[in-house]
KOLGU-349590 format. One record per atom (N, C-alpha, C): residue number from 1; y, z, x. Coordinates in nm, 3 decimals, padded with zeros to 5 digits. Layout:
REM KOLGU-349590
> nr|Y|Z|X
> NUM|Y|Z|X
...
This chain:
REM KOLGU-349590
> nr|Y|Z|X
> 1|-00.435|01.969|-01.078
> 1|-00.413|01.863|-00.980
> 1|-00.306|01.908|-00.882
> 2|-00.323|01.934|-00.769
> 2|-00.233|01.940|-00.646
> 2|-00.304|01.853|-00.546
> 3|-00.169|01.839|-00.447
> 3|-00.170|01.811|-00.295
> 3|-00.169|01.637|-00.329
> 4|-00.194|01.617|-00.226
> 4|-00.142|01.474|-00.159
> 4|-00.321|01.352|-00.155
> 5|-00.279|01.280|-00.191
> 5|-00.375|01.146|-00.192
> 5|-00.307|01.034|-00.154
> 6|-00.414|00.953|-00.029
> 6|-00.339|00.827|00.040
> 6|-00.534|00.734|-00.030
> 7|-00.444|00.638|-00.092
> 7|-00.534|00.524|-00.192
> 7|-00.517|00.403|-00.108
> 8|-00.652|00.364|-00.095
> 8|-00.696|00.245|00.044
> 8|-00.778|00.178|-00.083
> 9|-00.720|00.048|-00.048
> 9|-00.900|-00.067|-00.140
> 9|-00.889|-00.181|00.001
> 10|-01.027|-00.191|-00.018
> 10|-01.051|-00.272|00.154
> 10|-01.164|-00.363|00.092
> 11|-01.146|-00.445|00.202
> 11|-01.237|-00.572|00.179
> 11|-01.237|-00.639|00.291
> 12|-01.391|-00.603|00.405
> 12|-01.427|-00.668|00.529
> 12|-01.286|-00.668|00.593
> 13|-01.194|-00.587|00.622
> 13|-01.113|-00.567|00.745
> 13|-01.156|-00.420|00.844
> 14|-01.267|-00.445|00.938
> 14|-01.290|-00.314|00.984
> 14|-01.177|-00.291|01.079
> 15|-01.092|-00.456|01.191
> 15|-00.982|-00.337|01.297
> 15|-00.884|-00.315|01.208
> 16|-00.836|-00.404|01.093
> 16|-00.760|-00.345|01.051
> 16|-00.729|-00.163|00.993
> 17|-00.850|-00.155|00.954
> 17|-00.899|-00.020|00.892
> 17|-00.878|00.078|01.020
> 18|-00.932|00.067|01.126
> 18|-00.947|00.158|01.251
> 18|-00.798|00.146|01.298
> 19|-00.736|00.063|01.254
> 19|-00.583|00.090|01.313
> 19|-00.510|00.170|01.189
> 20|-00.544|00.135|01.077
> 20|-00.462|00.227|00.989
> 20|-00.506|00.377|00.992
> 21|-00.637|00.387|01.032
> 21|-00.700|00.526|01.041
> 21|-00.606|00.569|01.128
> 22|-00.610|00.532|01.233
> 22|-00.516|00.543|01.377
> 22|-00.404|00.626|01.356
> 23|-00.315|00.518|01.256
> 23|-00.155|00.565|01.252
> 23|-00.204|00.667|01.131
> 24|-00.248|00.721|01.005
> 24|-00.247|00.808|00.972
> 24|-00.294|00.988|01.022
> 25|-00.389|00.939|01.158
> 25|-00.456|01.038|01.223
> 25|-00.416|01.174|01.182
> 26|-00.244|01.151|01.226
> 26|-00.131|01.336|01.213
> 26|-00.137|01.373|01.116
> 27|-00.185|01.304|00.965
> 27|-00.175|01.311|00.870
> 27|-00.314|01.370|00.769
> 28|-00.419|01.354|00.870
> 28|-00.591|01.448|00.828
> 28|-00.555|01.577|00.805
> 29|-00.478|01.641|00.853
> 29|-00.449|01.791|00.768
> 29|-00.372|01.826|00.701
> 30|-00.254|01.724|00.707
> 30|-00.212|01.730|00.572
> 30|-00.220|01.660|00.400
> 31|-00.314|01.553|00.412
> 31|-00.312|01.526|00.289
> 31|-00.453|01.540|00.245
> 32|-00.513|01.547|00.134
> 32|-00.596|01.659|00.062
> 32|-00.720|01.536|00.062
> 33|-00.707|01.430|00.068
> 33|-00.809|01.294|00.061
> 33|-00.778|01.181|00.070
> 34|-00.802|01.143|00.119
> 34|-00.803|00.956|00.148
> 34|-00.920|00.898|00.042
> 35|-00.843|00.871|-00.008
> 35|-00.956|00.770|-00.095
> 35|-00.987|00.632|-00.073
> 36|-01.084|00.569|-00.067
> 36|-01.078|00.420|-00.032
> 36|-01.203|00.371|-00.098
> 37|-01.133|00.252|-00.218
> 37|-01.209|00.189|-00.292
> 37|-01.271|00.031|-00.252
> 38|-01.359|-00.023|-00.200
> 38|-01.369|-00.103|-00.130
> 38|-01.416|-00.193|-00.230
> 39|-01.470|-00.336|-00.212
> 39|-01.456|-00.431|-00.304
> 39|-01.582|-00.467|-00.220
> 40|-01.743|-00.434|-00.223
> 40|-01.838|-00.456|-00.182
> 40|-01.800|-00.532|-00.055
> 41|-01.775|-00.448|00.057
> 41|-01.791|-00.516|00.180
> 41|-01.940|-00.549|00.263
> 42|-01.900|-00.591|00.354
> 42|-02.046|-00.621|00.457
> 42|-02.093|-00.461|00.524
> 43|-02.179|-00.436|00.524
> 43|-02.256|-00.315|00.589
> 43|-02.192|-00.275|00.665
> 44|-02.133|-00.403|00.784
> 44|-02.102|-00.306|00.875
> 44|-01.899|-00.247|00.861
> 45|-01.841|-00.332|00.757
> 45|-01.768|-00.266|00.719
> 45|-01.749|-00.125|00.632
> 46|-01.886|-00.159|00.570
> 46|-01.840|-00.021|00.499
> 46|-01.904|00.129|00.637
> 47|-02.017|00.050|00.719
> 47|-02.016|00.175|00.803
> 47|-01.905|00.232|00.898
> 48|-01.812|00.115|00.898
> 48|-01.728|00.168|00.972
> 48|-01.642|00.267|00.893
> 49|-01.585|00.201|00.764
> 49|-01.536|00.318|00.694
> 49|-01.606|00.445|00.656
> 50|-01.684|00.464|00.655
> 50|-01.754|00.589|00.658
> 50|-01.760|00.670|00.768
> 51|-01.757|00.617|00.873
> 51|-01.735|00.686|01.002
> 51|-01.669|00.796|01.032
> 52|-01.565|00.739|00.957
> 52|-01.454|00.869|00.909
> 52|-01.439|00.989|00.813
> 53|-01.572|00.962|00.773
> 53|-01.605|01.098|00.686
> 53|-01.658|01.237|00.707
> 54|-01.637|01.229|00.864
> 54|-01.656|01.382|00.931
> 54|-01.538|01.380|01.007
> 55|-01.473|01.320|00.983
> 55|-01.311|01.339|01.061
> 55|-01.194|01.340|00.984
> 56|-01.214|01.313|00.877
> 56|-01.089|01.290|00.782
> 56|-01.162|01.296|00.636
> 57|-01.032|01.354|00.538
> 57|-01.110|01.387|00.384
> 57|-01.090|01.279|00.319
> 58|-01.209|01.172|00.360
> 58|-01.232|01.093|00.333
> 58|-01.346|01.059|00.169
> 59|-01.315|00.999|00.105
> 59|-01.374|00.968|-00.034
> 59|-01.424|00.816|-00.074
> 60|-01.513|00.785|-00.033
> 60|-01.559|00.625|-00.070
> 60|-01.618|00.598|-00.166
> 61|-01.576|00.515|-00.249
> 61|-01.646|00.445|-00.379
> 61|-01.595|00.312|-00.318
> 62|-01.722|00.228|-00.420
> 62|-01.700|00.068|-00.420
> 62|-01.693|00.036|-00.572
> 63|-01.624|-00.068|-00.607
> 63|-01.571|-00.130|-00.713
> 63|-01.520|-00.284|-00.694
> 64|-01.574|-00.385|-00.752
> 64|-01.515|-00.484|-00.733
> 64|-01.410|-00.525|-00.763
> 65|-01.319|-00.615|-00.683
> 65|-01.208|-00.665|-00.769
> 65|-01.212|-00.723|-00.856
> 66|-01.270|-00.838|-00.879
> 66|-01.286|-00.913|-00.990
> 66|-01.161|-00.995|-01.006
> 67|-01.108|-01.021|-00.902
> 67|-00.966|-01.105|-00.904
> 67|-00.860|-01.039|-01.003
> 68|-00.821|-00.915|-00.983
> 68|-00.744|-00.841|-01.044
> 68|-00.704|-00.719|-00.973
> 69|-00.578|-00.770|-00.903
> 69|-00.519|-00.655|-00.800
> 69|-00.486|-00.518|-00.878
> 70|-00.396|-00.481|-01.020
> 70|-00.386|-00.429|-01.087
> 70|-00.509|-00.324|-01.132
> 71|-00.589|-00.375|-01.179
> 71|-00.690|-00.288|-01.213
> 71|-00.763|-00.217|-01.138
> 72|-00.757|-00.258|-01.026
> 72|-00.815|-00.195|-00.863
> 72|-00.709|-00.121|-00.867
> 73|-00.610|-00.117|-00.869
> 73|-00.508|-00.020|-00.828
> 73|-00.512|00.123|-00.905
> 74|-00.525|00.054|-01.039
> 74|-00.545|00.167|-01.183
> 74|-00.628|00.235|-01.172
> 75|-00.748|00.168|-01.108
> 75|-00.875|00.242|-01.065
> 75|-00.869|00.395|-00.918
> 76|-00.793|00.329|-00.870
> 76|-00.760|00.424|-00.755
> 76|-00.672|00.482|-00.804
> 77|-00.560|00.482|-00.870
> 77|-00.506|00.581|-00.955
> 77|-00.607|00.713|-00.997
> 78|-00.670|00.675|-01.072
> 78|-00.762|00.737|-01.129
> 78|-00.817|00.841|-01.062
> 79|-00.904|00.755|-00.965
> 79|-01.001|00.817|-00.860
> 79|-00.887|00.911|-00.785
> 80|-00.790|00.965|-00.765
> 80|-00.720|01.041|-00.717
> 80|-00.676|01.169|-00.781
> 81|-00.680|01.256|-00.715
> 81|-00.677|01.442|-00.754
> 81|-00.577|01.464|-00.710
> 82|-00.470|01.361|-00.632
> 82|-00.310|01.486|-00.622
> 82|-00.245|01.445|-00.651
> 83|-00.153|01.532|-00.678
> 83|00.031|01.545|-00.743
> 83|00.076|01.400|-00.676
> 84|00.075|01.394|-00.563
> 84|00.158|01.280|-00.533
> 84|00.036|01.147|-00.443
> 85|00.063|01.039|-00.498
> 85|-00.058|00.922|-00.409
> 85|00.027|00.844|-00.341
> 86|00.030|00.792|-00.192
> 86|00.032|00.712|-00.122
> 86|-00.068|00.602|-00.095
> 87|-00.017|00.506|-00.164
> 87|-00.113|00.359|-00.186
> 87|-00.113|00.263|-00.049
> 88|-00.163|00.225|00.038
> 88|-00.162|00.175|00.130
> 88|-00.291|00.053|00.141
> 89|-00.241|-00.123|00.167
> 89|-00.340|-00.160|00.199
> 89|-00.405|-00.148|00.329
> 90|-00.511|-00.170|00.426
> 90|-00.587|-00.165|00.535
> 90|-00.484|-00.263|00.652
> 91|-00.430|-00.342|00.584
> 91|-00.351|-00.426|00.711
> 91|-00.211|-00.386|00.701
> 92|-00.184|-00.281|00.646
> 92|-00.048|-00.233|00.674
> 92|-00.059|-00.055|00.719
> 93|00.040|-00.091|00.848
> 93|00.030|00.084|00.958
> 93|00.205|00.129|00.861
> 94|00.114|00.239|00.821
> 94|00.267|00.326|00.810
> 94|00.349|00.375|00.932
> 95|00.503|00.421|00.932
> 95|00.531|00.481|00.993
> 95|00.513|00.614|01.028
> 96|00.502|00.698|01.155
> 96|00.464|00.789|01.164
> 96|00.557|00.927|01.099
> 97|00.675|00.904|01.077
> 97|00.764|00.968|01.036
> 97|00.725|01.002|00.889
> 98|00.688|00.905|00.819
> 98|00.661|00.850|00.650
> 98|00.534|00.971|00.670
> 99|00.408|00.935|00.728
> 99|00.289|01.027|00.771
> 99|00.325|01.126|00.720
> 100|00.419|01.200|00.824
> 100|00.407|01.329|00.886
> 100|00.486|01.421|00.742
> 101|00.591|01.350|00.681
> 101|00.664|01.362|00.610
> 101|00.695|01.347|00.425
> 102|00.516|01.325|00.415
> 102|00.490|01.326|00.275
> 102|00.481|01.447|00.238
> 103|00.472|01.580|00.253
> 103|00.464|01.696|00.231
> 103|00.651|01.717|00.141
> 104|00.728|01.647|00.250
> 104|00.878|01.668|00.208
> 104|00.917|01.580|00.079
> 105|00.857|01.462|00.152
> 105|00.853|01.399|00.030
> 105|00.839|01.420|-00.152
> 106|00.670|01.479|-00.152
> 106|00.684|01.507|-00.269
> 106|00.743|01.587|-00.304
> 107|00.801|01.729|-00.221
> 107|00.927|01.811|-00.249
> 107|00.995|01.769|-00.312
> 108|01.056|01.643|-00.239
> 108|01.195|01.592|-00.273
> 108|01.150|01.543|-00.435
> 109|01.046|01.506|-00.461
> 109|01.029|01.400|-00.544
> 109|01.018|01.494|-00.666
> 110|00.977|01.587|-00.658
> 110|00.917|01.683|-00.729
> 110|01.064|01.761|-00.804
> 111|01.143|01.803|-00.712
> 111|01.269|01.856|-00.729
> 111|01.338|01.739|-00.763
> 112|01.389|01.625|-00.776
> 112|01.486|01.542|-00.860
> 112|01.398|01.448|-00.948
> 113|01.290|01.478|-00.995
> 113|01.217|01.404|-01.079
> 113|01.165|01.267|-01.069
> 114|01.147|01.236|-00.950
> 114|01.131|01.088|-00.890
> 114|00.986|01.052|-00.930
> 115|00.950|00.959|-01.027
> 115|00.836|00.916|-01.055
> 115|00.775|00.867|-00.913
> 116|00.835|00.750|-00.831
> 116|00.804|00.653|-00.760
> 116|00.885|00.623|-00.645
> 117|00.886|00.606|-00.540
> 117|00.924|00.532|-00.413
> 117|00.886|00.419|-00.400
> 118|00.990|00.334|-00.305
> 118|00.961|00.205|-00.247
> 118|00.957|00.206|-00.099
> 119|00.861|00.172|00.005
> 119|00.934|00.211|00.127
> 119|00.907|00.018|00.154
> 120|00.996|00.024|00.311
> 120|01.001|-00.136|00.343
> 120|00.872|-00.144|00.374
> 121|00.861|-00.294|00.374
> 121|00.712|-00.300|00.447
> 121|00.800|-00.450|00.540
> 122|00.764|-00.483|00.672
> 122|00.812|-00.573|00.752
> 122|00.637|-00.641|00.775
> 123|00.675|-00.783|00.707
> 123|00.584|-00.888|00.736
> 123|00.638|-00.983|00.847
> 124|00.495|-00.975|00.931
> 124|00.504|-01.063|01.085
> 124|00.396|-01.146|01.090
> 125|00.429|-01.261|01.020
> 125|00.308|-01.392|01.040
> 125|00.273|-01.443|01.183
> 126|00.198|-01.446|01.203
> 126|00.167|-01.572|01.358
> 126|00.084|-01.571|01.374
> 127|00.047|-01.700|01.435
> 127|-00.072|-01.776|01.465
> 127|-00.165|-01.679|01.591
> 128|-00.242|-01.690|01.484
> 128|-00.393|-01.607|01.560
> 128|-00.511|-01.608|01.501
> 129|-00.650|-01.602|01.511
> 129|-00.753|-01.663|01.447
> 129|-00.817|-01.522|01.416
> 130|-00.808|-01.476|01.497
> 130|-00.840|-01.301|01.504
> 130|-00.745|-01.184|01.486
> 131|-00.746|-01.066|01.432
> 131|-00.635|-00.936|01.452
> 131|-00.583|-00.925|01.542
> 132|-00.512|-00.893|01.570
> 132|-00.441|-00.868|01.716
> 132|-00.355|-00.698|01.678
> 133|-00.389|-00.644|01.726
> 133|-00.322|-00.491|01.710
> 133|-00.168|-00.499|01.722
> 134|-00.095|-00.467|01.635
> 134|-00.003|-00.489|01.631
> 134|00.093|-00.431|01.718
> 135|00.098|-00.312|01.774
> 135|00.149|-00.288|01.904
> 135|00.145|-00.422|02.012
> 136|00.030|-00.513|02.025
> 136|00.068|-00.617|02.141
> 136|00.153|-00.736|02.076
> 137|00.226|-00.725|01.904
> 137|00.262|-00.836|01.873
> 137|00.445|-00.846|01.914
> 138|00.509|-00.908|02.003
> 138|00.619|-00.916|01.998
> 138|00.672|-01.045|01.910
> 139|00.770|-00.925|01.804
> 139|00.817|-01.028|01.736
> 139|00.941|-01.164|01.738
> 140|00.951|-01.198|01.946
> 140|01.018|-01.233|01.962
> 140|00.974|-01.364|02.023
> 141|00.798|-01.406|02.023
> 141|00.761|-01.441|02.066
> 141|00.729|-01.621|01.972
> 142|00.716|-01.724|02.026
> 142|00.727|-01.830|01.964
> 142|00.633|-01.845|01.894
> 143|00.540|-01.756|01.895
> 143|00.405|-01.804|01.772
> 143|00.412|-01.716|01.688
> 144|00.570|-01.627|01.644
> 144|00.564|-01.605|01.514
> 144|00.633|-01.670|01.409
> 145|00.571|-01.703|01.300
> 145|00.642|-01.790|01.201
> 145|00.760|-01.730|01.112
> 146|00.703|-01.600|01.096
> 146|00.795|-01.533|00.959
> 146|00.810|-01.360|01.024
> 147|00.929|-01.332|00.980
> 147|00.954|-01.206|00.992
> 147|01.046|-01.158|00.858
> 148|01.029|-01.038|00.802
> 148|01.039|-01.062|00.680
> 148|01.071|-00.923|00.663
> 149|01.162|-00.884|00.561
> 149|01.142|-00.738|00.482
> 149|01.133|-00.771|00.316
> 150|01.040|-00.639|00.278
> 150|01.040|-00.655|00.155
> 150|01.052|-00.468|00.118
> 151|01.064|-00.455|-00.045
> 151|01.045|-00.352|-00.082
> 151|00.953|-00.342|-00.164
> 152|00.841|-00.227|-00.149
> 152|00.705|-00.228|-00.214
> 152|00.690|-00.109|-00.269
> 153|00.702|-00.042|-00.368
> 153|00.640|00.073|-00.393
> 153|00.524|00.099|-00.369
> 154|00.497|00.233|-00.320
> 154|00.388|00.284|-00.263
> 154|00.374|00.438|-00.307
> 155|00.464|00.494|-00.283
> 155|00.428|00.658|-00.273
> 155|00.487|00.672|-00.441
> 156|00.342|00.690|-00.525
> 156|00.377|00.748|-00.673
> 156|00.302|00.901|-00.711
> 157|00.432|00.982|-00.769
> 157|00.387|01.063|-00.878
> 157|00.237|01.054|-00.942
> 158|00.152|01.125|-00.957
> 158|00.019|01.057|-01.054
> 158|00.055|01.115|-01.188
> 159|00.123|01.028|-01.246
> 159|00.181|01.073|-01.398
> 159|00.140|00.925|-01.485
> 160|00.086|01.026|-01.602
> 160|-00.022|00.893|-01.694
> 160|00.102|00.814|-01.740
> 161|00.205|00.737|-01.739
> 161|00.266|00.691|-01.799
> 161|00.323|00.526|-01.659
> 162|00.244|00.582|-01.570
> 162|00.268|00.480|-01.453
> 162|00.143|00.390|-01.421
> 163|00.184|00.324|-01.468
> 163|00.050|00.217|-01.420
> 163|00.115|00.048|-01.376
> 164|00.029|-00.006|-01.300
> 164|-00.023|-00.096|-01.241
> 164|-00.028|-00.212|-01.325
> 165|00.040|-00.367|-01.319
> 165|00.032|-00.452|-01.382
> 165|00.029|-00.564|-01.339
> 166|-00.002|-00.683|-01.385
> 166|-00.043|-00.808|-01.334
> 166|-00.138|-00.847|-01.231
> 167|-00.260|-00.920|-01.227
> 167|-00.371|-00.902|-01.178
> 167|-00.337|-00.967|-01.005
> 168|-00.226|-01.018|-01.032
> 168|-00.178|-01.064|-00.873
> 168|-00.028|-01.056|-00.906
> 169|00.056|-01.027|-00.752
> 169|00.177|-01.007|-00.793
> 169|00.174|-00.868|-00.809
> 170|00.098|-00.767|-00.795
> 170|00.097|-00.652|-00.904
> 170|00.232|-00.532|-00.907
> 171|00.263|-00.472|-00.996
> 171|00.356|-00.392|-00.982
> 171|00.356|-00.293|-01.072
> 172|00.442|-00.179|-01.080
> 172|00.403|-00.028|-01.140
> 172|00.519|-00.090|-01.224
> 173|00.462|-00.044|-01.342
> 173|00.567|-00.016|-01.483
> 173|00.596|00.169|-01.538
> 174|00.647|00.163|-01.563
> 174|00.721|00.329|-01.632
> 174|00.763|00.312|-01.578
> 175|00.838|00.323|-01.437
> 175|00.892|00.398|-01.383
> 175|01.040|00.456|-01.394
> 176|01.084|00.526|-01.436
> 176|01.186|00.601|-01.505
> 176|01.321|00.644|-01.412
> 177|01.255|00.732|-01.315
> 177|01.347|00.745|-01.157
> 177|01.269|00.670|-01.057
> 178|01.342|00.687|-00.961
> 178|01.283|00.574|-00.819
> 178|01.403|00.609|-00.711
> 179|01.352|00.594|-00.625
> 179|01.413|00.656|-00.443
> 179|01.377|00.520|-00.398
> 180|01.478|00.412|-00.324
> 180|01.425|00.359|-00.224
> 180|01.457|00.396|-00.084
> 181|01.364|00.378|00.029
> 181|01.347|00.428|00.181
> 181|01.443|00.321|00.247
> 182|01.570|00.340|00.331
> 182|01.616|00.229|00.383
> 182|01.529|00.121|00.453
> 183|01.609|00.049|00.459
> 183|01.505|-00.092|00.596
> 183|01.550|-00.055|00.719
> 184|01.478|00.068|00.759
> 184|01.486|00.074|00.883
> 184|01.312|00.115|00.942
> 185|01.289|00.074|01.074
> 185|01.148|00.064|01.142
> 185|01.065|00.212|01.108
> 186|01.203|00.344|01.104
> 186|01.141|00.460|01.098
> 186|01.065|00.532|00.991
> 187|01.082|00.398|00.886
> 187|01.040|00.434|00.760
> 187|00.941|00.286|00.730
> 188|00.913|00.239|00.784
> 188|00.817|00.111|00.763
> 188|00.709|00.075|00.722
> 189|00.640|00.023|00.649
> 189|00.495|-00.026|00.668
> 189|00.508|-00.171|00.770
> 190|00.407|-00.172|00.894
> 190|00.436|-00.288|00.927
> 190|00.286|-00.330|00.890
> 191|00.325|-00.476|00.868
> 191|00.282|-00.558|00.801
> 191|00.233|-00.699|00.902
> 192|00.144|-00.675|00.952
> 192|00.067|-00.791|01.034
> 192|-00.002|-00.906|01.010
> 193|00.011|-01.006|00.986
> 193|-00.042|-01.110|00.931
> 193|-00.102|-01.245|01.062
> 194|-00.170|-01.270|01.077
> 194|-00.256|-01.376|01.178
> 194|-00.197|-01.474|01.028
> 195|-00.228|-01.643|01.088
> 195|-00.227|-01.755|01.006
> 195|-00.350|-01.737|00.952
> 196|-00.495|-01.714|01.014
> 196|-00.638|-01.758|00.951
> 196|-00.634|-01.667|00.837
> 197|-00.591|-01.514|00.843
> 197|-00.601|-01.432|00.745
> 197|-00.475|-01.477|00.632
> 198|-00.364|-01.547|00.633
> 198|-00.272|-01.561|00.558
> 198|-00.380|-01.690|00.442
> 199|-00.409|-01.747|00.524
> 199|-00.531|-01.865|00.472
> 199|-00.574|-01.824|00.385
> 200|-00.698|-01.756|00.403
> 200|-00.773|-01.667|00.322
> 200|-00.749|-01.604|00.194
> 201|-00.661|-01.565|00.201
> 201|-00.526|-01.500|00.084
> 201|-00.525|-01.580|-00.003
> 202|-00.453|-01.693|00.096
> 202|-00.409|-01.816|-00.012
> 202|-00.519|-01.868|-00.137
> 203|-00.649|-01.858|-00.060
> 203|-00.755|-01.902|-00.109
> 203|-00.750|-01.864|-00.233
> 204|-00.793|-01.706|-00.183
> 204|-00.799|-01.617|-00.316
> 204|-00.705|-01.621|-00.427
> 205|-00.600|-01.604|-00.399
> 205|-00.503|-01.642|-00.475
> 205|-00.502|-01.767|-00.603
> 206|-00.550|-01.871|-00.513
> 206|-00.534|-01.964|-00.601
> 206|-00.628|-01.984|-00.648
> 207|-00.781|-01.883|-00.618
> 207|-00.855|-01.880|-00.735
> 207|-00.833|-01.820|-00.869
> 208|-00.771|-01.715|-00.837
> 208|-00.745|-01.595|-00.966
> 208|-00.627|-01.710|-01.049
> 209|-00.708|-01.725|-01.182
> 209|-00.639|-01.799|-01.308
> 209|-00.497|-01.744|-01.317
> 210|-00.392|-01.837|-01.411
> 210|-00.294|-01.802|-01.427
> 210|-00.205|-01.784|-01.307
> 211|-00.265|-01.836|-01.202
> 211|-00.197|-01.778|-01.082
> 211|-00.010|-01.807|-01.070
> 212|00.014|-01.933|-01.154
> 212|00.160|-01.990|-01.116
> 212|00.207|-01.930|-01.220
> 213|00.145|-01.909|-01.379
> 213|00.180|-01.849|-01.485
> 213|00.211|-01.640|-01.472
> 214|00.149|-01.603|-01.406
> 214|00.140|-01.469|-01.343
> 214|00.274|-01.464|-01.252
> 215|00.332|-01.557|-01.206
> 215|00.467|-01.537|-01.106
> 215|00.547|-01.575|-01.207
> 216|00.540|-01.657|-01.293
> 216|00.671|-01.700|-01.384
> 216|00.679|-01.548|-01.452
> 217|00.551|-01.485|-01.505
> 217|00.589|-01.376|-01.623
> 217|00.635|-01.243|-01.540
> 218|00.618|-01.232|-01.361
> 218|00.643|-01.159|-01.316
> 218|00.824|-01.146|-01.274
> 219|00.859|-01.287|-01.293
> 219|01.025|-01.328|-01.269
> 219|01.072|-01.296|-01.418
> 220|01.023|-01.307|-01.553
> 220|01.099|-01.271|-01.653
> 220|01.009|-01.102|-01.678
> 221|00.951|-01.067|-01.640
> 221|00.979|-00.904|-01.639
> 221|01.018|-00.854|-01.595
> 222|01.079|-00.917|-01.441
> 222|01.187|-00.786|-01.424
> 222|01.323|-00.816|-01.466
> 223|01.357|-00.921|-01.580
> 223|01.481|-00.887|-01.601
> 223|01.478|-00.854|-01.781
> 224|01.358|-00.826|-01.795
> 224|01.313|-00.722|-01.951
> 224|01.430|-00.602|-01.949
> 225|01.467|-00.555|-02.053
> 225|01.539|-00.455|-02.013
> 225|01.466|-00.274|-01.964
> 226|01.325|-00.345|-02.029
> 226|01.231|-00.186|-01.946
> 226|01.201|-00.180|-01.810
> 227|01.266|-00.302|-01.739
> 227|01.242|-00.319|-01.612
> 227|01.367|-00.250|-01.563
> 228|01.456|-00.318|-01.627
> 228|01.619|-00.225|-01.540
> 228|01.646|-00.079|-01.620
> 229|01.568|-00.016|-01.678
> 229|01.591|00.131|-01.732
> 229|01.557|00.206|-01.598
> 230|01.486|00.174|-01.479
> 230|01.441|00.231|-01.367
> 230|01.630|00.304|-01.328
> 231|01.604|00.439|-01.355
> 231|01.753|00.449|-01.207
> 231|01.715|00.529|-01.137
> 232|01.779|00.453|-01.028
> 232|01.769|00.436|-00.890
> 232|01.829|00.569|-00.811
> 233|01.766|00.689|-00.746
> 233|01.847|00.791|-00.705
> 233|01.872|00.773|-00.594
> 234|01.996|00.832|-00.571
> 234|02.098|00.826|-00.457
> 234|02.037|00.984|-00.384
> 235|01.979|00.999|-00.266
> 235|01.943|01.112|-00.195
> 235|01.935|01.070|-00.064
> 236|01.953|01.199|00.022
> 236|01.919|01.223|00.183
> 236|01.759|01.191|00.210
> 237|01.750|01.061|00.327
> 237|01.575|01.081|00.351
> 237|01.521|01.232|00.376
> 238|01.428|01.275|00.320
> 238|01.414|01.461|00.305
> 238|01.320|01.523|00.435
> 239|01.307|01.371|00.525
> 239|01.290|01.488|00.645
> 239|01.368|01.394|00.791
């Protein structure tokens, strides 16, 4: 197992998809496959994702979710052949820096033993019925509701001892070392959200069982003590 894997699961977002294709573009020669597990989309979503399979080392399988974010994830775990995976959903653009700079990355990660990264991801809600490319969204503008940072792990080690938990909410357990990416834009996932698509979510959400019980057990696991064995390394961003 070498080189680099960026793990996509999609479901009927084709601009979203063509914009994340977008911002990874610099990144088709350096990472070894894009994998993207889709959750039986509409035809013409999945033709769009395919589109990209004479332009980028692109890998498509379908798998349903089955209302279980976790196991989709485990699954793309799986389905991945390199040393290091970058997990990305379809409505979040990485930064181009993050892109260009996974090569250093797993260096870095590789040389101080870093199972896992967190990078920010900045959520920007507002009212819109349709995508709106996020380059035209100013976040200063009165129809946004929420502006937000969070920390998400994304860029993991593929080491069998890391996996994926809770079917919503989901989050990586082992993790032993960990790097987080400051909150700054140059290291970002941004994170675009319309109201109709926040909707939608909601929907889902509150179909998948256990849904309020799944956040209570997700607030007393992380203060398990296998949750705080994670330490946290102190390093230079490595490019």
């Amino acid at each position: 197992m070498t080189g680099i894997s960026v793990a996509v699961m999609t479901h009927n977002e084709i601009p979203q998809f063509h914009w994340m294709m977008e911002a990874l573009a610099p990144a088709f020669g350096i990472v070894d496959e894009i994998v993207v597990i889709d959750d039986f989309s509409t035809p013409e979503c999945v033709a769009a994702i395919r589109s990209y399979e004479d332009k980028a080392p692109l890998r498509f399988y379908q798998r349903a979710l089955n209302k279980n974010f976790a196991k989709q994830r485990n699954y793309m775990k799986m389905m991945c052949r390199g040393d290091l995976i970058f997990f990305l959903d379809p409505d979040e653009l990485p930064a181009r820096q993050v892109v260009a700079g996974l090569p250093a990355i797993m260096e870095m990660m590789q040389k101080l033993d870093i199972d896992a990264c967190t990078l920010p991801r900045r959520t920007i809600l507002h009212v819109a019925s349709t995508p709106v490319h996020p380059s035209r969204i100013d976040p200063k503008h009165p129809g946004i509701l929420q502006d937000f940072w969070e920390d998400q792990v994304r860029i993991l080690r593929n080491l069998p001892h890391l996996h994926w938990t809770m079917r919503l909410h989901e989050y990586v357990t082992g993790i032993r070392r960990g790097y987080r990416f400051p909150h700054q834009p140059e290291f970002a996932l941004l994170h675009p959200k319309t109201t109709a698509a926040a909707k939608v979510g909601r929907t889902l959400y509150d179909s998948i069982h256990m849904r309020h019980f799944s956040r209570m057990k997700n607030s007393i696991y992380k203060r398990l003590p296998w949750r705080r064995s994670t330490e946290w390394v102190t390093a230079a961003v490595p490019f």
